[in-house]
N, C-alpha and C positions, 0 to 999 in steps of 0.2 A: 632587490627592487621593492621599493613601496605601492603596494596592492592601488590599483586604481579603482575609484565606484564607476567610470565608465567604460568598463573592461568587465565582461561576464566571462568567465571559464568552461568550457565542457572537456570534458576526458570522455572519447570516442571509443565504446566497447564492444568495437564491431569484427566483423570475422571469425571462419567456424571453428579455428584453431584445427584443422586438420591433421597436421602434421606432426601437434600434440596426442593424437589417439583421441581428438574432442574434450580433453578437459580443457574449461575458458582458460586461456594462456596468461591472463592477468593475475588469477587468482593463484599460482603457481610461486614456491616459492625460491625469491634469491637473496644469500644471506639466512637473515632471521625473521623475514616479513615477506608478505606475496607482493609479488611485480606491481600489482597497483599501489599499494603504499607505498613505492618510492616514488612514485610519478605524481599521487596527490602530494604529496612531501614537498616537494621540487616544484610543483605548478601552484598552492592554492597562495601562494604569498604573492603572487603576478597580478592576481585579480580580486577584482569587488566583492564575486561571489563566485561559488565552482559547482557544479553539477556534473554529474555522470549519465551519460548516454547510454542505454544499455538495454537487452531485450531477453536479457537472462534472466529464470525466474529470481523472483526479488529476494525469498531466504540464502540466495548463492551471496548478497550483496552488499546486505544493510550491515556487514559489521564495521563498515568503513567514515560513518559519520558525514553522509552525501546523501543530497535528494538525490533521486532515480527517476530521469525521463527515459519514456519509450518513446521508439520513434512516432513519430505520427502521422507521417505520409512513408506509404510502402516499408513495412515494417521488415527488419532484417536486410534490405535490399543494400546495399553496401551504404559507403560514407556520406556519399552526399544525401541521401536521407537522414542520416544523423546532422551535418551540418545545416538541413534545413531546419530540422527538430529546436536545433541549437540557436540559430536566429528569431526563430520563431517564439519561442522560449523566453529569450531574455526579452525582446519586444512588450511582450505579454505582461512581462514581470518586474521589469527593469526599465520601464519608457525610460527613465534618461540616461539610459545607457546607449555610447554610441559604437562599439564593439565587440565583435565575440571572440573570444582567442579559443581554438581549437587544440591538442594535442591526442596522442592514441595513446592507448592503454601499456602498451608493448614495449616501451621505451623509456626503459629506468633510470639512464641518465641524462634527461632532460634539461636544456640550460636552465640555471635559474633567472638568468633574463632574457629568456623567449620573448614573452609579451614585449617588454623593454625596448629592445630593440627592433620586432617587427615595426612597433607603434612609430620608431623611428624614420621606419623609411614608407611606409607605409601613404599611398595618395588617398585625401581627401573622400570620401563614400569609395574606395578599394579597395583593395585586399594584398597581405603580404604574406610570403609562406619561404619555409626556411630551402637551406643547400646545406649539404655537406659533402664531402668527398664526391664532389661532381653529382648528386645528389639530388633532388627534387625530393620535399616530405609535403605536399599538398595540404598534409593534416594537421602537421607542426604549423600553425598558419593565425593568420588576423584579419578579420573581415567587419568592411563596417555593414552596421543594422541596414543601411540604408539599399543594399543589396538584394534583400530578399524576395522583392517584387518580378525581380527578374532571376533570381535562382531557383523562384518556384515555376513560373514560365519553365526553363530550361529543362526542372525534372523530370516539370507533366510531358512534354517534348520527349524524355526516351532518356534525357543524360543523365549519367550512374558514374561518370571519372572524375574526381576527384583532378586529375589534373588538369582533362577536359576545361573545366569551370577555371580555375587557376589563369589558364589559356586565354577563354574567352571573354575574361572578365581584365588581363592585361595585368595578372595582380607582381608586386614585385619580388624578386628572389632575394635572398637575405643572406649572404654566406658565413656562416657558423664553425670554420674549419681553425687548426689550432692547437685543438689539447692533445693528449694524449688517447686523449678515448674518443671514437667519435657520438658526438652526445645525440644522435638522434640516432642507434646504433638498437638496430630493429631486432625482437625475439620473435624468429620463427617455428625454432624449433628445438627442440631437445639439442643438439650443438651451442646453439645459438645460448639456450641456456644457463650450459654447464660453462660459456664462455663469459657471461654476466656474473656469474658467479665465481669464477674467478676473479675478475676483476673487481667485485666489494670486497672481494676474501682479502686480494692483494694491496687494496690503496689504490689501486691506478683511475680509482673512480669517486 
């Protein structure tokens, strides 16, 4: 896909990684590289510009060649604080941008036309977010700027779901199904890991 200037990027680097023993699960590696360089790899050619989300101290981060926003409303408080971070953001920096495309940090096989095809189906000041395997990824998502007014309403209100907002906002599902692998194919955990890693080892990705 040829990067659009009306499409701002953020890669969302939220969650404790628990179930890693707390090391950030992005920075973790599969293959020959940590999980985040397959995802900026895979995302930064979608979009105008890309930033990372994130609230890890900043020497955990800068080897990656991305500015580093922290959230700004309710910091660490899950995604939709990043996705407000994220609109807010390109608003700021990007006026004539009229979208933000979301993805997480955690998902190494990312399509390379996410953006592409949200922006395809995607209505007019909306939002679009992917499916796979019966699926919902709220964060694999496109949202336009013109939302923010009432996504911040919504946060200061109490909402923290990620699909919640998806919901109320009527945004459209995208279905992604197909390869072999499924490309929004989430690492939670040390399984999950040694399963992604398989899969670059093998080709099937």
């Amino acid at each position: 896909m040829k990067a659009s200037a009306d499409v701002i990027g953020f890669i969302l680097a939220g969650g404790g990684s628990r179930r890693m023993g707390g090391t950030p699960k992005g920075l973790l590696p599969i293959g020959d590289e940590p999980m985040l360089a397959h995802v900026i790899r895979r995302f930064e050619n979608q979009v105008g510009a890309l930033y990372l989300n994130s609230n890890l101290p900043p020497d955990l981060i800068t080897d990656f060649g991305m500015e580093i926003v922290d959230d700004l409303v309710g910091s660490g408080d899950g995604p939709l604080a990043g996705l407000v971070t994220a609109i807010r953001t390109a608003t700021m920096r990007h006026p004539d941008a009229a979208w933000v495309a979301t993805a997480p940090w955690d998902c190494p096989f990312l399509p390379l036309d996410l953006a592409e095809r949200l922006m395809e189906q995607a209505e007019p000041g909306g939002g679009a977010f992917a499916i796979s395997g019966g699926q919902h990824h709220p964060i694999a998502a496109l949202w336009s700027v013109e939302l923010l007014p009432k996504l911040e309403t919504e946060f200061a209100n109490g909402m923290r779901s990620a699909t919640a907002w998806s919901e109320k906002i009527s945004a459209k599902g995208v279905i992604f199904d197909g390869g072999r692998v499924d490309p929004f194919f989430n690492v939670n955990s040390r399984e999950d890991l040694a399963e992604a890693e398989r899969r670059i080892r093998s080709g099937e990705a």
